[in-house]
C-alpha positions in Angstrom: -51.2 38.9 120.8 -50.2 39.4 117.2 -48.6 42.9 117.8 -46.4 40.7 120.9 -45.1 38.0 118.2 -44.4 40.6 116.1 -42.3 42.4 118.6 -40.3 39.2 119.4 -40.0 38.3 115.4 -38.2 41.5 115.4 -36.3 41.5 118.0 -34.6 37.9 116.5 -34.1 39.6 113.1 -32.1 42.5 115.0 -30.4 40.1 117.1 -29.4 37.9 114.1 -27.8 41.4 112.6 -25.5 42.1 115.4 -22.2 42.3 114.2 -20.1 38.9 114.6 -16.4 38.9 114.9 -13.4 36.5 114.2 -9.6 36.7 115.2 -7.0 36.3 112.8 -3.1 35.7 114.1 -4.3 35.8 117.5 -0.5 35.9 119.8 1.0 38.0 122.3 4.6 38.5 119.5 5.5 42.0 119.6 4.4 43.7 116.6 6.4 46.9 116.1 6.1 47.9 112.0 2.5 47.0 111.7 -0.3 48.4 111.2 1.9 51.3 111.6 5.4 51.8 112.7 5.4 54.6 115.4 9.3 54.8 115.2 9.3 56.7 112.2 5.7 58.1 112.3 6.8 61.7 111.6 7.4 60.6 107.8 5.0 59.2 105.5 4.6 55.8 105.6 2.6 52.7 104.1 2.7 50.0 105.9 1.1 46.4 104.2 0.0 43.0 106.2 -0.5 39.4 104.7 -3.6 37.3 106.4 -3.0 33.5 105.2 -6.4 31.5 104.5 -5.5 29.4 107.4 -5.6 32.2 109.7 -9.1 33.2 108.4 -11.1 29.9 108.9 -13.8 31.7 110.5 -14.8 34.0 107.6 -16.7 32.4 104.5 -16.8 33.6 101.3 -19.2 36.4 101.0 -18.8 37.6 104.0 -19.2 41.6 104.6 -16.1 42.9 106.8 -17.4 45.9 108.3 -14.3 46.8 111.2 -11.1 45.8 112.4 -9.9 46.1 115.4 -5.9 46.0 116.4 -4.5 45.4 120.1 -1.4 47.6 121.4 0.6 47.2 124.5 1.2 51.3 124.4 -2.1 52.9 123.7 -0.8 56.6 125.1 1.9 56.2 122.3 -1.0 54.9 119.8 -3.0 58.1 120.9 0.0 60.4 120.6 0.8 59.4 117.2 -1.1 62.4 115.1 -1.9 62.5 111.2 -4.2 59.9 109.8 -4.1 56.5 108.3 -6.3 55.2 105.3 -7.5 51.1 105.6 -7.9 49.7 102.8 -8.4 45.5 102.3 -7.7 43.2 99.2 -8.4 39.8 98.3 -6.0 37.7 97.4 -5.8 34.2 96.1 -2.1 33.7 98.3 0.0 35.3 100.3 3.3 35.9 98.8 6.2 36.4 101.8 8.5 39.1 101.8 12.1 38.2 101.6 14.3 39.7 104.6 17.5 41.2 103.9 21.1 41.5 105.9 19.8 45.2 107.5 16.8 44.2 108.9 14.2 45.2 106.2 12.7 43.3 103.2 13.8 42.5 99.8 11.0 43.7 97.0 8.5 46.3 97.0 4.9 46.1 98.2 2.0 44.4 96.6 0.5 45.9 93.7 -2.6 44.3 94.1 -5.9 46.4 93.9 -7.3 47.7 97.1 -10.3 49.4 98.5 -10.0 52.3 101.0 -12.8 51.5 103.1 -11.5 54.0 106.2 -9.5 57.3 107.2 -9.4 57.2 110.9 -6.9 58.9 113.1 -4.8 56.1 115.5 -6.5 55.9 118.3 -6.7 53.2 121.3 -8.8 52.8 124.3 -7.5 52.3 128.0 -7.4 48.4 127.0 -5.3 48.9 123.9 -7.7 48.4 121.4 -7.9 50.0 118.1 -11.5 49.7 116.9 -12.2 51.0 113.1 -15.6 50.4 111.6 -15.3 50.9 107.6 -17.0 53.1 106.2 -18.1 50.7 103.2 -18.3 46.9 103.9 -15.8 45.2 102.3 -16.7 41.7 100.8 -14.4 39.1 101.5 -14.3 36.2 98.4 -12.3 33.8 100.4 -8.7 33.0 100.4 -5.8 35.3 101.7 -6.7 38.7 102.8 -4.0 42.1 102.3 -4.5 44.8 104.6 -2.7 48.1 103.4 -2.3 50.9 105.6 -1.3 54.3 103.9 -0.8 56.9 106.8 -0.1 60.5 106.5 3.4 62.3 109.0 2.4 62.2 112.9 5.2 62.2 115.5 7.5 60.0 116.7 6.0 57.0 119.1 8.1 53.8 120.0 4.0 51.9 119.3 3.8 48.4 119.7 1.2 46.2 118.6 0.4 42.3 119.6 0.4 39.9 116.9 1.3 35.8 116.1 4.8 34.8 114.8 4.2 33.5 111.4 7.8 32.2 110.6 7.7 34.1 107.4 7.8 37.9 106.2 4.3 38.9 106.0 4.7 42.3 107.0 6.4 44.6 105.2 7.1 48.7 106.3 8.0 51.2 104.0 8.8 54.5 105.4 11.0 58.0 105.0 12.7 60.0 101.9 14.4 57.6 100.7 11.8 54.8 100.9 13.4 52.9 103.9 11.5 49.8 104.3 11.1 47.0 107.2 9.8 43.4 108.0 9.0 41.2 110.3 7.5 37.9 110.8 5.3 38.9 113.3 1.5 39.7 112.0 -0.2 41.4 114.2 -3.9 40.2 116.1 -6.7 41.6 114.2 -10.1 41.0 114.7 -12.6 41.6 111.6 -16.0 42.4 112.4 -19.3 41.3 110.3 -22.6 41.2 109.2 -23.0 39.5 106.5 -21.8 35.9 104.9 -21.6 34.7 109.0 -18.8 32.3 110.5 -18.5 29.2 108.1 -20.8 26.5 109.1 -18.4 23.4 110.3 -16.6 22.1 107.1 -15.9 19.3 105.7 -12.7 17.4 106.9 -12.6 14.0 104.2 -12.8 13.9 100.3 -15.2 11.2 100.4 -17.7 13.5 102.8 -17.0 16.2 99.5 -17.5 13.5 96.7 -20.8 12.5 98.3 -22.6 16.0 98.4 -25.2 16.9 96.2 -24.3 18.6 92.5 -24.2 22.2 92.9 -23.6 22.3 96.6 -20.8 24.8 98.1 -18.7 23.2 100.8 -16.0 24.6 102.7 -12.8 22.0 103.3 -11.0 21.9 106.7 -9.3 18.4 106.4 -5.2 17.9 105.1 -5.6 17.0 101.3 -2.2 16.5 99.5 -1.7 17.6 96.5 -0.7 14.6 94.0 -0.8 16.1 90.1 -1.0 19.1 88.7 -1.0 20.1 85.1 -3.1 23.2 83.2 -5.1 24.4 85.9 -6.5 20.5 87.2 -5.3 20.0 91.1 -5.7 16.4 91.8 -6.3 15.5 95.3 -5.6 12.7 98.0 -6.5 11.9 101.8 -6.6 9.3 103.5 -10.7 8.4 102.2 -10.2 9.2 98.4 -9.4 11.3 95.5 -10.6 14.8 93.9 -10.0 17.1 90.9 -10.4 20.9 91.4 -10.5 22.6 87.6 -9.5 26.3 87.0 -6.7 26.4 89.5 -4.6 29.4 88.8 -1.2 29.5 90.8 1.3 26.5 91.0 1.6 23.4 93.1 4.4 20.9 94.0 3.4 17.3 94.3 3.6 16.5 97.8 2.2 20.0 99.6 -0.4 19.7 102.0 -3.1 22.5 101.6 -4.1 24.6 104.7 -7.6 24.2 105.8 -10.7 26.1 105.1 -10.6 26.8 100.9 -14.0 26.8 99.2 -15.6 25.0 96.5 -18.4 23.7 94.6 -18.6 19.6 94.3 -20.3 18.5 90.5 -19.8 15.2 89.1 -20.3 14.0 85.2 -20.5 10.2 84.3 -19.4 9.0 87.7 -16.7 11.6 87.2 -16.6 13.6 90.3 -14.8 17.1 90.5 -14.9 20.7 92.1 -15.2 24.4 90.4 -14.6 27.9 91.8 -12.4 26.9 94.2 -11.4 29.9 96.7 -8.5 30.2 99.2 -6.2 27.1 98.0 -2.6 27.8 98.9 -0.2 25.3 100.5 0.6 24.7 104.3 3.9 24.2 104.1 3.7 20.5 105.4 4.3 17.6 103.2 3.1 14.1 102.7 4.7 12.0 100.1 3.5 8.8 100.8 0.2 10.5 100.0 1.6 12.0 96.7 3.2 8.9 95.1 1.3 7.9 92.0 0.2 4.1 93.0 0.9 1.1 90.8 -1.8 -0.2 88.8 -2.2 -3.8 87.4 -5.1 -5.1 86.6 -8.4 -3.8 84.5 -11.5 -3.1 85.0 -10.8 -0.3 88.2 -13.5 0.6 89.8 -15.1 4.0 91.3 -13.0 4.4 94.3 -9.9 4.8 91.9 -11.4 8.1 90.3 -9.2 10.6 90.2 -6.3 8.5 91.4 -3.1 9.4 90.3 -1.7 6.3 89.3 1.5 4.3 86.8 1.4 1.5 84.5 4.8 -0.1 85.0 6.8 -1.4 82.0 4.6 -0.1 78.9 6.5 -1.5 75.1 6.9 1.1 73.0 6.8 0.5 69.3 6.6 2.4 65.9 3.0 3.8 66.8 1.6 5.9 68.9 0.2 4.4 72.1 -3.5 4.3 72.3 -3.8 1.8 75.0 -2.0 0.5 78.5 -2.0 -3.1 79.4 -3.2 -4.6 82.7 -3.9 -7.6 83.5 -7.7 -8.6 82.8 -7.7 -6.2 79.2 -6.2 -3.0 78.1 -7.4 0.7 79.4 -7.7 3.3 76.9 -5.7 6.3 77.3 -8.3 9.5 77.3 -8.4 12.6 75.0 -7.7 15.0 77.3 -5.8 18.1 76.8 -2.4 17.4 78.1 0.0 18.0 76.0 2.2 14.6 76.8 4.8 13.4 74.0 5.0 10.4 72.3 7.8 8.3 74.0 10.8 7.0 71.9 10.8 2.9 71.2 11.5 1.3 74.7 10.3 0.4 77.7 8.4 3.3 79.9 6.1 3.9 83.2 3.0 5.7 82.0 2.0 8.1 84.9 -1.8 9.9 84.9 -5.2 9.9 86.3 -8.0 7.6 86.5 -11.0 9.1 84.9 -14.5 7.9 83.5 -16.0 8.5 79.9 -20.0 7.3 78.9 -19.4 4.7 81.7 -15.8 3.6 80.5 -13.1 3.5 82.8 -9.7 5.7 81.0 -6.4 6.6 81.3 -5.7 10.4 81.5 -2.2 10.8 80.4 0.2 13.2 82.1 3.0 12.1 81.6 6.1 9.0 80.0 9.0 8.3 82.7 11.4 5.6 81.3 11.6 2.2 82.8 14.5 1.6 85.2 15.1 -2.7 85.8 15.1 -2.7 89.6 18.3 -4.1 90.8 17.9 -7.6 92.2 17.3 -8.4 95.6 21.1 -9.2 97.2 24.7 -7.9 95.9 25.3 -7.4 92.4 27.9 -9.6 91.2 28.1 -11.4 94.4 28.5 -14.8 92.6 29.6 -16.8 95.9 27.4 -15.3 98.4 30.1 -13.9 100.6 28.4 -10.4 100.8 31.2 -8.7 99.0 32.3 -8.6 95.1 36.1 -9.7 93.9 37.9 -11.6 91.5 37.0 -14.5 93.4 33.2 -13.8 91.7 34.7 -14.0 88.5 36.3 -17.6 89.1 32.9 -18.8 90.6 30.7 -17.9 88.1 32.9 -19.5 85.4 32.6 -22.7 86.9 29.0 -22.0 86.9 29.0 -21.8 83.2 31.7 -25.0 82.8 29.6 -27.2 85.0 26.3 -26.3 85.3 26.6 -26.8 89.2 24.9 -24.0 91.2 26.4 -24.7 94.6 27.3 -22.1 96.4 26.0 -19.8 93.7 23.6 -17.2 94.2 21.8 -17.1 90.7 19.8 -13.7 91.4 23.5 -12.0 92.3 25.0 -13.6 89.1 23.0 -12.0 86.5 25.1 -9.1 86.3 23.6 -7.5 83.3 20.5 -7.9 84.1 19.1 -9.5 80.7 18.1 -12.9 79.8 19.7 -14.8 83.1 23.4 -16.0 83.6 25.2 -16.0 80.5 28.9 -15.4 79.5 28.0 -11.6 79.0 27.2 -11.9 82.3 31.5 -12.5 82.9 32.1 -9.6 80.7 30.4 -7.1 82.6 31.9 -8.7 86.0 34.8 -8.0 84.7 34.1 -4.2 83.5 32.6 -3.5 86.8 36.0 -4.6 88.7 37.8 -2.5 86.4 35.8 0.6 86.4 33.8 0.1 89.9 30.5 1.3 87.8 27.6 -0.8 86.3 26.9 1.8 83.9 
């Protein structure tokens, strides 16, 4: 009985080892310059391809590629192609898009990122048009972007085509001949990477409240839309529709605004109530926006609470004096403004927006500075000027808001419109710069 339990225990450990696959840019596009471009085969060529993190969702970090296969709509031409290829695979943090020129080819050279050679194979494709190469060292994916380069020796001439996924930018790039003739195309072709290790990523998590409430220490992988809303040495501050985050260590450069694609890594720890992610892998940007996400949000009042950590927020209308500010006021008592290391000026004497992050320190709530915006008065609700209400601004304006001042009798007068310089309510400098604006047609 043992020796049968044994043999099943077995057999589950060699079934568990089988080789998984996942698809990257799975389409029916017509790929002609990658992974090789048969057209010019009889020269040297080497060929590179650009796999977004978004197109590699199924692969976690750690995982150990082991083959790829690629899928052509001419395998006799594949076959007939001669010479030999060398695969090699790099990690990258982003990919970075060729830039097409007016001939059909790409501006720029090829990535000189570094690369390991993990196969020399001969093209070859079965009946059903599929290249299958298994490496011959695993390669260890890290997360992120993935660059396959392709160096391949002369064959023959082969018009080869290869399916792929329109990307709707450059991520191929061809560079063939003599002369170093290069091409590129928007069209990435299907690939499908084979595995052992690391296994497809368990389901991830879509919210940044499901992140923020994970253990310390604990790994997650994040498939929701978070929008980037700050970012300033290396801290990414985060928003979705359930929260807030802070990534530290972030290399790269982000726009306030960008959505990032789905399935980047990261390890959730917290300090103080002060909750925030390290070793963040695969972060790039989607190319979708959100700004209503992105806007710093007003704050008025103090004591915040925990849902606001790692908000990016504004204090409207801060005083500045002589000193140095060391505080904000809201209503219910000041909030201190953090030592952290941003590198944020001291604002000239005026009034100003203060614009940073809501963090916590020994149980006090703080303002992380990131930056002084000056204070704009809003324009009042209504027309400018508009003394009489008649929805347009003449002399007539002038006249009424004269009497104003004479009698003292606000009929027919629309106060709010009246105040046309917009300090300490209707005045004769308010006439004054009624006047200027009819002459000049600007407030300024």
């Amino acid at each position: 009985m043992k020796k049968v339990l044994t043999l099943f225990a077995v057999a589950a450990i060699a079934f568990a080892a089988q080789a998984t696959e996942w698809t990257a840019a799975d389409g029916t596009a017509n790929c002609e310059y990658a992974p090789v471009y048969g057209y010019n085969f009889e020269t040297d060529q080497h060929n590179q391809m650009q796999y977004p993190a978004a197109e590699l969702t199924g692969l976690a970090a750690g995982t150990e590629i082991t083959g790829v296969k690629f899928y052509t709509s001419t395998p006799s031409t594949v076959n007939a192609l001669g010479g030999s290829v060398t695969i090699s695979l790099a990690n990258m943090d982003d990919v970075t898009p060729w830039t097409p020129d007016a001939w059909g080819g790409v501006s720029g050279d090829l990535l000189n990122v570094p690369v390991t050679a993990v196969a020399t194979v001969v093209p070859a494709a079965d009946e059903d048009g599929v290249w299958a190469i298994t490496f011959d060292n695993a390669f260890t994916y890290t997360g992120g972007a993935l660059l396959i380069d392709v160096q391949s020796t002369a064959g023959e001439y082969q018009d080869t085509y290869f399916y792929g996924k329109e990307m709707g930018s450059y991520l191929v790039m061809s560079s063939y001949g003599w002369a170093g003739s290069t091409k590129g195309d928007v069209n990435l072709p299907k690939a499908t990477f084979t595995y052992e290790g690391g296994g497809a990523q368990e389901e991830g998590i879509a919210l940044l409240s499901e992140a923020n409430a994970l253990e310390d220490n604990a790994a997650f992988t994040f498939d929701g839309d978070a929008v980037v809303t700050a970012f300033n040495l290396g801290y990414l501050f985060l928003r979705d529709e359930s929260g807030y985050a802070m990534i530290s260590g972030v290399e790269g450069n982000f726009e306030n605004g960008q959505v990032l694609s789905q399935g980047w890594n990261a390890t959730k720890t917290s300090n103080d109530g002060w909750v925030w992610y390290t070793d963040a892998a695969g972060l790039s940007a989607s190319g979708e926006t959100n700004a209503e996400l992105a806007a710093a949000q007003k704050i008025t009042d103090f004591p915040v609470d925990d849902s606001m950590l790692n908000a990016y927020v504004y204090v409207e209308k801060v005083n500045k004096g002589f000193l140095p500010i060391r505080t904000l006021p809201l209503n219910g008592g000041n909030i201190t403004i953090a030592s952290y290391p941003w590198a944020v000026n001291q604002p000239t004497m005026g009034d100003w927006n203060a614009y940073g992050i809501i963090v916590k320190n020994n149980g006090v709530y703080e303002f992380a500075l990131l930056d002084w915006v000056k204070y704009v008065e809003p324009e009042p609700e209504g027309l400018r000027g508009d003394v009489n209400d008649n929805h347009e601004v003449t002399i007539a304006d002038v006249s009424a808001l004269i009497d104003y001042l004479l009698t003292g009798d606000a009929t027919g007068v629309n106060l709010e419109n009246a105040d046309c310089n917009l300090v300490d309510g209707v005045t004769i400098a308010d006439v004054s710069k009624l006047i200027d604006f009819l002459l000049t047609g600007s407030w300024d």
